[in-house]
Backbone bond lengths (Angstrom), bond angles and torsions (degrees), N, CA, C in turn:
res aa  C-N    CA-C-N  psi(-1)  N-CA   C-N-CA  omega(-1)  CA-C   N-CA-C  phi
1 X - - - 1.452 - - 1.532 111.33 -
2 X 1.417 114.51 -46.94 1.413 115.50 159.20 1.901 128.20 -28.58
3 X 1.575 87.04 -54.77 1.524 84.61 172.62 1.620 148.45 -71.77
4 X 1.693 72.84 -11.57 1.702 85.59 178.42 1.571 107.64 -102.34
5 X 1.028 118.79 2.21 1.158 125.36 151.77 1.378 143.57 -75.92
6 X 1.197 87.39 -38.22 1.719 95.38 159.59 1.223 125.67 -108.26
7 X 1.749 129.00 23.99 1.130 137.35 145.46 1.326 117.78 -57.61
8 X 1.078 128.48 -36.09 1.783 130.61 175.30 1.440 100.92 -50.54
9 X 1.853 95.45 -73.45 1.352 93.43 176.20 1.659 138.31 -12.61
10 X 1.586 97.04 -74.88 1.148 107.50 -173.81 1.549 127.56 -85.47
11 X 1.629 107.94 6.23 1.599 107.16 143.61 1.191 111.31 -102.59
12 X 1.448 149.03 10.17 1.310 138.38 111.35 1.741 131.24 -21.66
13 X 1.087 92.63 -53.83 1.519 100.47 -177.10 1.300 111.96 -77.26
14 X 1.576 125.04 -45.99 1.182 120.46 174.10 1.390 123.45 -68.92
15 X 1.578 130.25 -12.54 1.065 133.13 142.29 1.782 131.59 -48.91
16 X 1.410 92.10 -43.75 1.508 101.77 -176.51 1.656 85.77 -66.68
17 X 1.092 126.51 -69.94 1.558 132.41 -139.59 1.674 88.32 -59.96
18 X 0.965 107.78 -49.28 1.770 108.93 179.88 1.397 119.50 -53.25
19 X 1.219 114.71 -50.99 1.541 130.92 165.40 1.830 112.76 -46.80
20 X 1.143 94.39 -61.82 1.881 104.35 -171.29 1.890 93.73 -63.78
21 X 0.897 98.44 -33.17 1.934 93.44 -172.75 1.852 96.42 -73.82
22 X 1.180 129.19 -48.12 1.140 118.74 175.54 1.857 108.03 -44.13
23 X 1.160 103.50 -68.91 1.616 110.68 -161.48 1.333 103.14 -57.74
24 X 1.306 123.87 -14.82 1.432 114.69 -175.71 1.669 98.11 -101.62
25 X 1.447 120.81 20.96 1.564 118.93 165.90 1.391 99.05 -111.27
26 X 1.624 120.68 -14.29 1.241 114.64 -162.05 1.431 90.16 -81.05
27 X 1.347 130.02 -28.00 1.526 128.26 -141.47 1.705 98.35 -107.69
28 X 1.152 106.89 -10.74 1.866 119.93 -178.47 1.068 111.73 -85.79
29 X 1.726 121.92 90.27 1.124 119.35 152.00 1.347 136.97 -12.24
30 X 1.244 125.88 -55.91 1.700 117.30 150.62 1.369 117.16 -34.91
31 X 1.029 109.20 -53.05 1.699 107.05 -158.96 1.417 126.01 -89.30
32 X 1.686 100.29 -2.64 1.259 117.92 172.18 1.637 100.83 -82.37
33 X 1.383 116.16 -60.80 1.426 129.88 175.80 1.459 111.98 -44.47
34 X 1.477 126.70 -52.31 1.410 123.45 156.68 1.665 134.47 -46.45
35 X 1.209 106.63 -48.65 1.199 120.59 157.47 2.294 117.48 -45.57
36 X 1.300 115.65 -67.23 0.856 130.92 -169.08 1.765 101.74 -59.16
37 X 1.154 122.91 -51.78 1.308 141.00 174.72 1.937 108.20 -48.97
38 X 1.597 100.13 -56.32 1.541 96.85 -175.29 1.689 118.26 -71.60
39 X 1.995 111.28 -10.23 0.841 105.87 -173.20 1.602 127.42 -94.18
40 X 1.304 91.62 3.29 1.591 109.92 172.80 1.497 89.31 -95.48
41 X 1.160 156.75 48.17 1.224 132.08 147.28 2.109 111.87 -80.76
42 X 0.953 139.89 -163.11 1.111 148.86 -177.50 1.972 121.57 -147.37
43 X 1.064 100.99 154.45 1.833 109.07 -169.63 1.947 67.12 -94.12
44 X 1.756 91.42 131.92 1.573 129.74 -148.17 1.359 121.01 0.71
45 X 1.457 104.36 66.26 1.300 112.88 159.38 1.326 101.57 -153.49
46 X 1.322 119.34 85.97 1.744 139.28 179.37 1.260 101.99 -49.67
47 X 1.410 133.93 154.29 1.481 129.12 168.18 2.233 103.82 -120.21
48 X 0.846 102.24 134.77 1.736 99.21 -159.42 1.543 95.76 -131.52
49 X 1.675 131.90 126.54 1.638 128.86 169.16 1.644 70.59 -120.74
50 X 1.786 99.46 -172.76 0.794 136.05 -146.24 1.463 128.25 -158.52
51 X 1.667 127.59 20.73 1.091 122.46 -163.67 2.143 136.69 -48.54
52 X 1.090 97.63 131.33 1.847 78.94 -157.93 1.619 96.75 -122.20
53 X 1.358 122.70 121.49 1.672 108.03 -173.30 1.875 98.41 -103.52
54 X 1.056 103.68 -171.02 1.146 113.68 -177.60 1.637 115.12 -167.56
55 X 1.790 104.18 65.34 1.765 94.95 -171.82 1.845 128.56 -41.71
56 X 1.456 99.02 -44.62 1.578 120.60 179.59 1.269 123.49 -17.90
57 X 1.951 98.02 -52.17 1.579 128.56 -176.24 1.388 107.95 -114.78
58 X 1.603 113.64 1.41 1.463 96.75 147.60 1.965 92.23 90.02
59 X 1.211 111.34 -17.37 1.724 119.01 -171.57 1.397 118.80 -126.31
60 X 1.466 102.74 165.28 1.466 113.11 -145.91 1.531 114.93 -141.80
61 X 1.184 139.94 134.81 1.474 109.42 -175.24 1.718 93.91 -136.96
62 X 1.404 125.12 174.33 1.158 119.97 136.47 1.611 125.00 -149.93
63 X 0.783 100.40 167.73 2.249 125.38 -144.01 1.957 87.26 -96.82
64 X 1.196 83.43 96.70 1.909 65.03 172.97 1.776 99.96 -121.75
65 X 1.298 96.35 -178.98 1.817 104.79 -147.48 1.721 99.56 -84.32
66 X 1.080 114.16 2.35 1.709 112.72 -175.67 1.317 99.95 94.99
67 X 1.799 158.53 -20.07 0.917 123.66 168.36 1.306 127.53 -80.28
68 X 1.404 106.29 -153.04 1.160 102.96 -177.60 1.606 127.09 -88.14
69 X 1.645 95.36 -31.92 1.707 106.57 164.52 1.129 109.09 -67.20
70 X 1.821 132.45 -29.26 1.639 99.99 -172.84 1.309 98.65 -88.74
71 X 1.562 123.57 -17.42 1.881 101.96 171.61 1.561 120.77 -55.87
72 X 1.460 109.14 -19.31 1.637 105.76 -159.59 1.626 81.71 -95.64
73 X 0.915 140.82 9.72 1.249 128.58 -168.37 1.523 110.25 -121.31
74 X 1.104 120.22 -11.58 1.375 150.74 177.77 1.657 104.48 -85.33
75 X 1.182 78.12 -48.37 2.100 82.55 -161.70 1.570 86.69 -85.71
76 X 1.159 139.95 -19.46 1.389 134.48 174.76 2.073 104.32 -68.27
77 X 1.201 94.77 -60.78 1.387 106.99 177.23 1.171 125.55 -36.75
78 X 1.243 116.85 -50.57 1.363 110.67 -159.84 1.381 107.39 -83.15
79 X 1.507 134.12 -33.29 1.375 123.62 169.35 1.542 117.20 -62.72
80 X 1.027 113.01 -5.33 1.810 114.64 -155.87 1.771 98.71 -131.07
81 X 1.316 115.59 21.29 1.437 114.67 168.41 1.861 110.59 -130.15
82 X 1.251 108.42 156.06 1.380 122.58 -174.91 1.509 95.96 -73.94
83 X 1.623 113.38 127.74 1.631 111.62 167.05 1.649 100.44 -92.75
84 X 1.371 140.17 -2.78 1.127 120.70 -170.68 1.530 99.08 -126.48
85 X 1.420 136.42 9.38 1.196 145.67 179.53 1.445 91.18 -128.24
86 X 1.708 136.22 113.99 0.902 129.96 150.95 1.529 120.54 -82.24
87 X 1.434 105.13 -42.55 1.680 123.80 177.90 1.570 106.36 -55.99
88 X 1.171 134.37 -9.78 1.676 129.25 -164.90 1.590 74.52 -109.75
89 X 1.386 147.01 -50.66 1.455 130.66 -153.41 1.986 91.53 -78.30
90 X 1.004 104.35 -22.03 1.516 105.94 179.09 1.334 113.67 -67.95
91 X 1.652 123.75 -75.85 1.159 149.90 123.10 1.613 102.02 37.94
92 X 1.741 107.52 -81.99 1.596 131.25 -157.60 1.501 103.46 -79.52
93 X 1.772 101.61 -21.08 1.676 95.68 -163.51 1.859 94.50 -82.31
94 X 1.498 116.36 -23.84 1.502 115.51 -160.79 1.465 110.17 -90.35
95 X 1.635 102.24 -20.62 1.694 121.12 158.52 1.069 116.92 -43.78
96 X 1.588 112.92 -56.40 1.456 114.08 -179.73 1.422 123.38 -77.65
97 X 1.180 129.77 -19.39 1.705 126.33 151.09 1.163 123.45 -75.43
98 X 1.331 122.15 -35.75 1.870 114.76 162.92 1.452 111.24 -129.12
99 X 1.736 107.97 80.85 1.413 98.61 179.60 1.818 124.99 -63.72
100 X 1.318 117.34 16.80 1.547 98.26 168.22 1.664 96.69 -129.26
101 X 1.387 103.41 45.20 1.879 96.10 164.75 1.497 100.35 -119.19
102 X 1.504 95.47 156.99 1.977 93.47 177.14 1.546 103.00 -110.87
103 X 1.213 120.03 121.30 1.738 122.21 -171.73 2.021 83.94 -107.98
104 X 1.421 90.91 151.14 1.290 121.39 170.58 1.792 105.72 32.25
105 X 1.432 119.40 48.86 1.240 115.81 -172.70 1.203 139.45 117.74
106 X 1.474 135.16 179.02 1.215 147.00 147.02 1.611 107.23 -73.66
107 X 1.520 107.32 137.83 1.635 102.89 149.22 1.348 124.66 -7.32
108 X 1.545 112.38 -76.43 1.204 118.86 169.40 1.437 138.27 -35.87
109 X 1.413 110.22 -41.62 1.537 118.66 168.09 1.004 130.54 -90.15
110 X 1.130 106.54 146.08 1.693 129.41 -164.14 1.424 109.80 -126.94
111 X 1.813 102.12 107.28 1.675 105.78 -171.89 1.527 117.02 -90.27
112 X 1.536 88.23 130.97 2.032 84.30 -176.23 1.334 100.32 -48.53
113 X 1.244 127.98 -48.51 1.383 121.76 -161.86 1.147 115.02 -143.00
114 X 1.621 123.70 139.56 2.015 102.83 -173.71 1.654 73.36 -149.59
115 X 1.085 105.48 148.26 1.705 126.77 160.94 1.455 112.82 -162.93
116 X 1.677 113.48 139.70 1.232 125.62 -143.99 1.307 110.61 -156.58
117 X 1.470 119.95 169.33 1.320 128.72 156.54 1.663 119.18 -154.14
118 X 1.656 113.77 104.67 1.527 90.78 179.19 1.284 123.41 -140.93
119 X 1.294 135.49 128.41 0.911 132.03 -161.70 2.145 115.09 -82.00
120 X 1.525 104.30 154.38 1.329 92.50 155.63 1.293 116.24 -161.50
121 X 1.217 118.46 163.29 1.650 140.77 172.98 1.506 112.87 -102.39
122 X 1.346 111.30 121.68 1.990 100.05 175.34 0.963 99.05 117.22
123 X 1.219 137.97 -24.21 1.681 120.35 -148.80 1.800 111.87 -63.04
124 X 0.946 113.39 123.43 1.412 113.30 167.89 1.439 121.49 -1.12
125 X 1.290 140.69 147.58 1.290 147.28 -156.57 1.227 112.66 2.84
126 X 1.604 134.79 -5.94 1.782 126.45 150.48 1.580 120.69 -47.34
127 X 1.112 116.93 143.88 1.760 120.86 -172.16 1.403 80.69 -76.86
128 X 1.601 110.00 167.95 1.817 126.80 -146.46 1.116 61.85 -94.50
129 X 1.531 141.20 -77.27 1.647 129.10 -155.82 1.300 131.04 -80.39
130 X 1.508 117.31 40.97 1.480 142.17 138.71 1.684 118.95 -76.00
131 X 1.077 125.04 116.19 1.799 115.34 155.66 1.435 101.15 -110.09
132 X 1.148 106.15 125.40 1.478 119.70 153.87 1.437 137.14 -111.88
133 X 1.456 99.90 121.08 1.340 104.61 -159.43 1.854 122.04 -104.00
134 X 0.656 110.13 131.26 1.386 105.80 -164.92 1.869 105.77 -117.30
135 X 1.294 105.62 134.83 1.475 116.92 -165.17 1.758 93.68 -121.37
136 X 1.174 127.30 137.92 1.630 142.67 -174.16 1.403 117.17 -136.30
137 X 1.167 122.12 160.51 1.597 151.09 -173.53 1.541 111.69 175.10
138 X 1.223 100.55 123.43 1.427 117.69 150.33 1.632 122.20 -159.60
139 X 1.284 129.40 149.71 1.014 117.01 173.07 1.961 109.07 100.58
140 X 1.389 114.10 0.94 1.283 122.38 -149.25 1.885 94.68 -104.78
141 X 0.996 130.61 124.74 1.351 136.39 174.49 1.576 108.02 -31.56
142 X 0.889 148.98 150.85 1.214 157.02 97.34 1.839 92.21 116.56
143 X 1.501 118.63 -3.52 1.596 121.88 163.61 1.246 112.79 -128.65
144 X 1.658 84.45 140.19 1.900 114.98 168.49 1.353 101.15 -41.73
145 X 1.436 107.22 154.99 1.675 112.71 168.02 1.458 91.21 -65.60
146 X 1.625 106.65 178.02 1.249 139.85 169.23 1.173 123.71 176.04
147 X 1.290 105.99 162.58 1.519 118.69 -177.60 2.017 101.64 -153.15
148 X 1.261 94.40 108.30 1.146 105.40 159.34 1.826 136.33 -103.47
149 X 1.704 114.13 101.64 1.302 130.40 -171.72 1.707 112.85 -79.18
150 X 1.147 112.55 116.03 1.706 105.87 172.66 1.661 98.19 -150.21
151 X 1.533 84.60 144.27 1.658 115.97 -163.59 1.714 100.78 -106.39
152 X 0.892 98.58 130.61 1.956 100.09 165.48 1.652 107.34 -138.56
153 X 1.370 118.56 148.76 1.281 127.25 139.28 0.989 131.68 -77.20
154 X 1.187 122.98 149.82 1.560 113.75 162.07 1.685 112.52 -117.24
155 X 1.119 100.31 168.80 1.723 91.48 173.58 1.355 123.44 -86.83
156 X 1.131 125.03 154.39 1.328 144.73 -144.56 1.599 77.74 -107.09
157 X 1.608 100.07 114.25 1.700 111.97 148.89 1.668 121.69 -27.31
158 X 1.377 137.76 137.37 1.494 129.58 -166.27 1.473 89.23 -97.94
């Protein structure tokens, strides 16, 4: 009897917790800017940036695809990302497509090294038929961090 009692509960809670993680992507400047960027992509015409830091020299660049959303998304980026934390710009960017997964850690931790590739469908304010996939390095001998972001559509079943 206990348990069925606190089954409400606890799809209560996992609603709330699901809910509050959305609104707190809605309200994240990153994730608004990410969002807005992947949703101009096009059914076969992928949209792909490229962020690349470089703590050593203190500099940072990013690779955007020639339009016009990945320039505005570029020139957004680069003031509003960590040049000496590559893994937190990684970290925040994978937050904002699945805010209740934990990539490379707790807050607290700091990975010598993380390299990755993951795709997703759903992400918060992205159209359902966007995947954006995001490709990572940092921490890797002899390469710059990076984070490479690319958006695709697909076509919508007729």
């Amino acid at each position: 009897m206990t348990q069925l009692r606190a089954t409400p509960l606890l799809i209560a809670t996992v609603i709330l917790a699901t809910g509050c993680s959305t609104l707190q992507a809605q309200r994240d400047p990153w994730c608004r800017q990410l969002a807005a960027y992947a949703n101009t992509a096009q059914v076969d015409a992928p949209r792909s940036i490229e962020l690349v830091t470089d703590w050593s020299r203190w500099s940072k660049r990013c690779e955007d695809d020639g339009s016009d959303a990945g320039k505005q998304f570029c020139h957004w980026l680069i003031p509003n990302t960590s040049t000496e934390f590559a893994s937190a710009n990684i970290r925040h960017t994978l937050a904002c497509l699945d805010p209740t997964a934990i990539h490379a850690g707790r807050l607290r931790s700091t990975p010598v090294y993380i390299t990755g590739k993951v795709e997703v469908y759903g992400a918060p304010m992205i159209n359902e038929d966007v995947m954006v996939t995001v490709e990572y390095a940092d921490g890797i001998e002899g390469q710059l961090p990076h984070m490479k972001i690319q958006a695709e559509r697909t076509p919508l079943d007729d």
